[in-house]
C-alpha positions as CSV (number, residue, x, y, z in Angstrom):
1,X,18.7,63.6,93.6
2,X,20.5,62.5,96.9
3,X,18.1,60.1,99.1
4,X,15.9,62.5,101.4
5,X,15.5,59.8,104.2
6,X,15.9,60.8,108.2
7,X,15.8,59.4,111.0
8,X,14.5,60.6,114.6
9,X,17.6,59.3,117.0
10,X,20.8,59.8,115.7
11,X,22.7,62.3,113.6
12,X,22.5,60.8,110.0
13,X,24.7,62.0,106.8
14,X,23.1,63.0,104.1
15,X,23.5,60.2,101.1
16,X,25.1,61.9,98.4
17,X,28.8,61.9,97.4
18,X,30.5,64.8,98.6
19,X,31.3,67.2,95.2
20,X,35.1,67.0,93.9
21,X,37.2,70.2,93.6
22,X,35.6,72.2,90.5
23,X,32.9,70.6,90.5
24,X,29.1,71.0,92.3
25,X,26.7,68.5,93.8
26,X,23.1,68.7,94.4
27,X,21.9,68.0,97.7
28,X,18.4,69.5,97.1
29,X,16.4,71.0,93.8
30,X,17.8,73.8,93.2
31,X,20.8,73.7,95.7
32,X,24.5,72.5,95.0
33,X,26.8,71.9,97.3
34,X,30.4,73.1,96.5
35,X,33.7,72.4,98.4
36,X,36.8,74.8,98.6
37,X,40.2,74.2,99.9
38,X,41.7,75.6,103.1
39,X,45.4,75.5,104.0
40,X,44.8,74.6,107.2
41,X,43.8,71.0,109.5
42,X,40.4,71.6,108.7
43,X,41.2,72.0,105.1
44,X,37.9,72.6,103.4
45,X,35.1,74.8,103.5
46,X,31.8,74.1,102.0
47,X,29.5,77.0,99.9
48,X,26.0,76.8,98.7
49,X,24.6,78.0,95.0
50,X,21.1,78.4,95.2
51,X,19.2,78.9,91.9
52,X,17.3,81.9,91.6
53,X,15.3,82.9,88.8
54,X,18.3,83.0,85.9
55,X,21.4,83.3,87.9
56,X,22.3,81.9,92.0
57,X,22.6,83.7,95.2
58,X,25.6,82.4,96.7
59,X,26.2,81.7,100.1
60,X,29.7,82.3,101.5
61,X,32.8,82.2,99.1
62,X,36.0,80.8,100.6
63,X,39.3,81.7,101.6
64,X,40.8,84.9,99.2
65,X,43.7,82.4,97.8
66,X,44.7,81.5,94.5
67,X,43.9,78.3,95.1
68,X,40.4,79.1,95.9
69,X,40.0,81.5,92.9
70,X,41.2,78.8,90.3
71,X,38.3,76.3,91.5
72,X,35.7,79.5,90.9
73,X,37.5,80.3,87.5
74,X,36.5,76.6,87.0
75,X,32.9,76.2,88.2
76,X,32.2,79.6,86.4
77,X,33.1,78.1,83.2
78,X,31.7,74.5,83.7
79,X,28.7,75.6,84.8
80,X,28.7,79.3,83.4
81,X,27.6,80.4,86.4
82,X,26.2,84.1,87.1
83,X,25.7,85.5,90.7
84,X,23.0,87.4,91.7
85,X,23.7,88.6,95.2
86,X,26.1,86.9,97.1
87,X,25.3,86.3,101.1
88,X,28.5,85.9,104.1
89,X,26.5,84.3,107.1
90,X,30.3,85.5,109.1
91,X,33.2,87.4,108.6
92,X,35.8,85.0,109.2
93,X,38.5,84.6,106.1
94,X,37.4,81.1,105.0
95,X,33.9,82.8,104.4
96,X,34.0,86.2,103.8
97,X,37.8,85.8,102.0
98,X,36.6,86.1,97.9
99,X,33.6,88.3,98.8
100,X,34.7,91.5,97.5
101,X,36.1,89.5,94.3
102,X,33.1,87.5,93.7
103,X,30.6,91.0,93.9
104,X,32.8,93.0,92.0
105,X,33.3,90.5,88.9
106,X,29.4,90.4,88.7
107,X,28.6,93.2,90.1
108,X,26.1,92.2,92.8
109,X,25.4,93.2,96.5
110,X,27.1,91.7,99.2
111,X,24.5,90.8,102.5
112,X,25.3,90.1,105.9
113,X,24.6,91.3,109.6
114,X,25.5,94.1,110.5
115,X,28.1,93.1,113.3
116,X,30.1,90.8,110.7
117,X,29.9,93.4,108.3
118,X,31.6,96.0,110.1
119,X,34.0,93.6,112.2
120,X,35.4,92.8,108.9
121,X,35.9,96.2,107.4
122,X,37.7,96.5,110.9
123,X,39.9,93.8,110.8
124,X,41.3,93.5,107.5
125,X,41.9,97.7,108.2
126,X,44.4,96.2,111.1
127,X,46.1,97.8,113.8
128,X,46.5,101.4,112.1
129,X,49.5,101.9,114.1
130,X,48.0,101.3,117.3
131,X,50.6,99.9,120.0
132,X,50.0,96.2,120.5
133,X,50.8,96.1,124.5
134,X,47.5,95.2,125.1
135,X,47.9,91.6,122.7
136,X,51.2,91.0,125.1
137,X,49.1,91.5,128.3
138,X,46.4,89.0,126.8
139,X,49.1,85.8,126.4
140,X,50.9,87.1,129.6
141,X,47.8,86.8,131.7
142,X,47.1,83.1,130.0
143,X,50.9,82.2,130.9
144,X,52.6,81.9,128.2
145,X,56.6,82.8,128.5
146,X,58.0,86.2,127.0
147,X,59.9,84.2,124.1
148,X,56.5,83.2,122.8
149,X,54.6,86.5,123.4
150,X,57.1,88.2,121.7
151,X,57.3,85.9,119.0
152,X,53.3,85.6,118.7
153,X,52.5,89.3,118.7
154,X,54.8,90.5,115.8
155,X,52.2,92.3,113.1
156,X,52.1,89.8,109.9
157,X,49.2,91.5,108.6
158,X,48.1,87.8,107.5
159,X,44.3,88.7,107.3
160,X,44.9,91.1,104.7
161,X,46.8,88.3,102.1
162,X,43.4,86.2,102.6
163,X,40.3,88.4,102.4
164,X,40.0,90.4,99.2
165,X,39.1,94.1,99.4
166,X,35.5,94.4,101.3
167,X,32.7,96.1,99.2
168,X,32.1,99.3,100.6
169,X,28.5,98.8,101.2
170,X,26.5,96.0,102.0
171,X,22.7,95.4,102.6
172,X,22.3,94.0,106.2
173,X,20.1,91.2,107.5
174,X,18.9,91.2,110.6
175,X,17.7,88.0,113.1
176,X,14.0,87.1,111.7
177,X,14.3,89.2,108.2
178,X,13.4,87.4,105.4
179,X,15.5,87.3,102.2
180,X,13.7,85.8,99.0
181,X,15.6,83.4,96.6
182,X,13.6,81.9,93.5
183,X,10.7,80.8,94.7
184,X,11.9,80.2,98.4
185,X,11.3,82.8,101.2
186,X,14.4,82.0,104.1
187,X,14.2,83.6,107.6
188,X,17.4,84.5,109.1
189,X,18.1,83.0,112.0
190,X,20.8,84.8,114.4
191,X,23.5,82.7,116.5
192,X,26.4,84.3,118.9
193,X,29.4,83.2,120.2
194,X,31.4,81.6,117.0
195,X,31.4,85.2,115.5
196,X,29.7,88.4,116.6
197,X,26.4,88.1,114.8
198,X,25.9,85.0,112.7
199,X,23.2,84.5,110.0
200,X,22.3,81.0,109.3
201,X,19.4,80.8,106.6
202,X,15.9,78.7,107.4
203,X,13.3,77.8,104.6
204,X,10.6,76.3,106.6
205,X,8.8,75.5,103.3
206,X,11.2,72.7,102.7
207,X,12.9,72.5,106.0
208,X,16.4,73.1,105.2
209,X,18.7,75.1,107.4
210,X,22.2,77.0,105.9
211,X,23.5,76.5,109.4
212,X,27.4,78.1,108.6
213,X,29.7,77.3,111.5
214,X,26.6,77.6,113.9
215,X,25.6,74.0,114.0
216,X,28.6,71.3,112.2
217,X,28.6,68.0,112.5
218,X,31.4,65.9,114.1
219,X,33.3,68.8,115.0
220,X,32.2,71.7,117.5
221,X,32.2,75.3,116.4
222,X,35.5,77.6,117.9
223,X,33.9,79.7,120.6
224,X,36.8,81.9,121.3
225,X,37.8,84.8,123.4
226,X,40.5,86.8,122.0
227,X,42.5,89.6,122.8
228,X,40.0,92.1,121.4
229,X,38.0,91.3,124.0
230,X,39.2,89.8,126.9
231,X,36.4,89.9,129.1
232,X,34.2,88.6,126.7
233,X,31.3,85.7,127.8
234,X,31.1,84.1,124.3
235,X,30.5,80.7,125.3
236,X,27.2,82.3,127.3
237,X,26.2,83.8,124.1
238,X,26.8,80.5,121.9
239,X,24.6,78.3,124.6
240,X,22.0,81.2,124.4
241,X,21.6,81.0,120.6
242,X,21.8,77.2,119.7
243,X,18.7,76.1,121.5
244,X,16.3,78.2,118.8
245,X,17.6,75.4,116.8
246,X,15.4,73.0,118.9
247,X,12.4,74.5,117.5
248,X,12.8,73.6,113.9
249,X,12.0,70.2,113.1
250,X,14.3,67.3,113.8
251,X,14.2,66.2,110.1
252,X,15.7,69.5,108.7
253,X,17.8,69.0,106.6
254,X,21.2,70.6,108.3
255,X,23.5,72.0,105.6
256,X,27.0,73.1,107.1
257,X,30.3,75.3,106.8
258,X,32.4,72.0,107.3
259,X,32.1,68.4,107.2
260,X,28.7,66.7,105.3
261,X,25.3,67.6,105.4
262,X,23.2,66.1,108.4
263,X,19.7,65.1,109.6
264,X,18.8,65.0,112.7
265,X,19.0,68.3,114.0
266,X,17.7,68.2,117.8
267,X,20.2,65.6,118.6
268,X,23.4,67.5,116.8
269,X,22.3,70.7,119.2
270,X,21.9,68.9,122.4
271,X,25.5,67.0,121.3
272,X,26.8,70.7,121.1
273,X,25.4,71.9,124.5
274,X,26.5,68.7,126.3
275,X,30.3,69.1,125.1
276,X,30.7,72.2,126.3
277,X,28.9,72.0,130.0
278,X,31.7,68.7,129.7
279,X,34.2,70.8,129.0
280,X,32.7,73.2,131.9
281,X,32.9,70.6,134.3
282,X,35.9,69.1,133.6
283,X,37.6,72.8,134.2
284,X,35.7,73.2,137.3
285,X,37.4,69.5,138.6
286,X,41.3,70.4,137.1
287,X,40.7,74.1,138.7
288,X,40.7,72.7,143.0
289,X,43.9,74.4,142.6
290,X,44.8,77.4,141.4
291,X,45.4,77.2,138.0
292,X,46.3,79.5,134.6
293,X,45.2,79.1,131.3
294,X,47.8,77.6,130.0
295,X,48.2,74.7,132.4
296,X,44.4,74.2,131.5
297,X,44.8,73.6,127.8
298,X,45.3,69.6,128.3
299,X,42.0,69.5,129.9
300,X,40.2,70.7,126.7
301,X,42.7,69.4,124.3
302,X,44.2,66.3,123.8
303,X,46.0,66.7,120.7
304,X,49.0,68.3,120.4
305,X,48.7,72.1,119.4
306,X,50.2,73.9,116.7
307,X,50.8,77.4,115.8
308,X,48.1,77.6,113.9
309,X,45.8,76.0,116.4
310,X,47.1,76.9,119.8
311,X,45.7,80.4,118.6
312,X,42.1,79.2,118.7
313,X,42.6,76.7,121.6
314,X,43.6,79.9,124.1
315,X,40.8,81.4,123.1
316,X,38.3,78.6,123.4
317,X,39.7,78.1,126.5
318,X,39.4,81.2,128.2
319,X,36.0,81.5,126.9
320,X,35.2,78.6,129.3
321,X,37.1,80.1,131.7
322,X,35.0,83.4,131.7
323,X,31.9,81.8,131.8
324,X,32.9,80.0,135.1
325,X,33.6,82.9,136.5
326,X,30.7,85.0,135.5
327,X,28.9,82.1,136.7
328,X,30.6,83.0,140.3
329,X,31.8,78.8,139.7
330,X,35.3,80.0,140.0
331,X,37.2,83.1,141.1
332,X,40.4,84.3,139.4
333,X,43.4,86.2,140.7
334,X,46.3,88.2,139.1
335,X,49.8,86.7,140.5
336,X,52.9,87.4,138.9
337,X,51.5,89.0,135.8
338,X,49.1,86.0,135.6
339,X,45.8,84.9,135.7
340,X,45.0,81.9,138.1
341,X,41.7,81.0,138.0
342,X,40.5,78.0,141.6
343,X,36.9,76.9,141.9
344,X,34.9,78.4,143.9
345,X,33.4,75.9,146.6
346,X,30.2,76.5,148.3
């Protein structure tokens, strides 16, 4: 068994070697730790087996490649593993991708919130034909240039080649529910912002926390607003939801989407909340002038953006950028098709 040991001041990784492709590690009795790949920067995800009774509940499943479905073929046979209900805390691909494959080779129900649920089914049904004028409206308000809207709002149905079909039903957990595995009851704590309505798992019996992509070490959680709803205030909703986190004990043992299981809890939230009023109030400093989106993206990033990322860093950013100005910090205006967004001063 990994060493159990936490500390009280800092963000501490938990001692145990992080499990090789195909294979599972055990981070607590009765919980193994498994790591899928992702074909992106961030290129892993981790999942949770949690023994219960004769068989596991799972918690999330990966991406819906074939990459990800030759490492299950392989833990299924090394460990001759059997599922007995399978749980997405979200419905982004990387989680909720092998979710329909996984319940319908055993069989078993699928949980989740009922916002994920449904967001899912919605997305992966795409645009049905619906006129995408509103996506080109979206990047010509953040000001990007017509070559790259154009270019950036062609339908590639990508979603669909990545998430396997979606069971058509579902049992639905709900924030405070309790959902019993083996001899563990969890409570199902609710967080906003990363995804419509996220489920991270609490067992208070032996302090352990399925945080998802709620809480992650060393990296901070995408909280995006995206053209499905531009006037979104997603950041207000993610700095709403993290601080029920501060009630748990510090010594919870944190284990994450991404990246290694933590200790040190109260610390990794407070880390969270302090980037993003940073970020906040490094906006509110660039923004003395009027400003659009896109000339705002150096202030958050400082890496060079890709395709793949410069998706999720407009979105992050404007997330910001609509809290400001819910928060009356700045005011924006529409000039030349665009959105330029000056601080308010009082």
């Amino acid at each position: 068994m990994p060493n159990s040991s936490a500390t009280n001041d800092f963000v501490t990784t938990l001692d145990v070697e992080v499990p090789e492709e195909g294979k599972w590690q055990e981070v607590a009795q009765g919980i193994f730790w498994i790591r899928m790949p992702l074909p992106f920067d961030l290129n892993h995800i981790n999942l949770y087996l949690l023994k219960d009774g004769d068989a596991f509940t799972l918690i999330d499943t990966g991406i819906g490649t074939s990459a990800t479905k030759d490492c299950w073929e392989s833990l299924i046979e090394r460990y001759n593993i059997k599922l007995k209900q399978v749980i997405v805390t979200h419905m982004h691909p990387d989680h909720i991708g092998l979710a329909g494959w996984l319940t319908e080779r055993f069989q078993v129900p699928l949980l989740m919130t009922y916002a994920e649920y449904f967001t899912a089914r919605a997305i992966v049904a795409g645009g049905q034909g619906a006129d995408n004028w509103q996506d080109k409206v979206y990047l010509q308000r953040a000001g990007f240039d017509e070559e790259y809207i154009e270019k950036n709002t062609q339908s590639k149905n990508g979603i669909r080649k990545v998430v396997s079909p979606i069971p058509l039903s579902y049992f639905r957990l709900q924030h405070d529910s309790e959902v019993k595995i083996g001899d563990d009851t969890w409570k199902v704590m609710v967080g906003r912002g990363h995804s419509p309505e996220h489920a991270c798992l609490y067992c208070e019996s032996r302090q352990i926390l399925i945080s998802g992509d709620h809480v992650l070490p060393q990296i901070s959680p995408n909280i995006g607003v995206y053209n499905t709803e531009p006037e979104g205030n997603t950041l207000k909703l993610y700095l709403e939801t993290l601080p029920q986190f501060l009630t748990l004990p510090q010594n919870t043992l944190v284990l994450p989407s991404h990246k290694q299981p933590i200790y040190g809890l109260h610390n990794r939230v407070n880390e969270l909340l302090a980037h993003h009023h940073e970020h906040l109030e490094n906006l509110l400093d660039f923004c003395q002038e009027p400003r659009n989106l896109v000339q705002c993206l150096p202030i958050l990033f400082k890496r060079e953006l890709n395709e793949h990322n410069m998706f999720f860093a407009v979105a992050e950013c404007l997330s910001h950028l609509n809290y400001l100005m819910y928060e009356n910090k700045i005011k924006r205006t529409l000039e030349n098709k665009q959105y330029r967004y000056q601080a308010i001063i009082t």
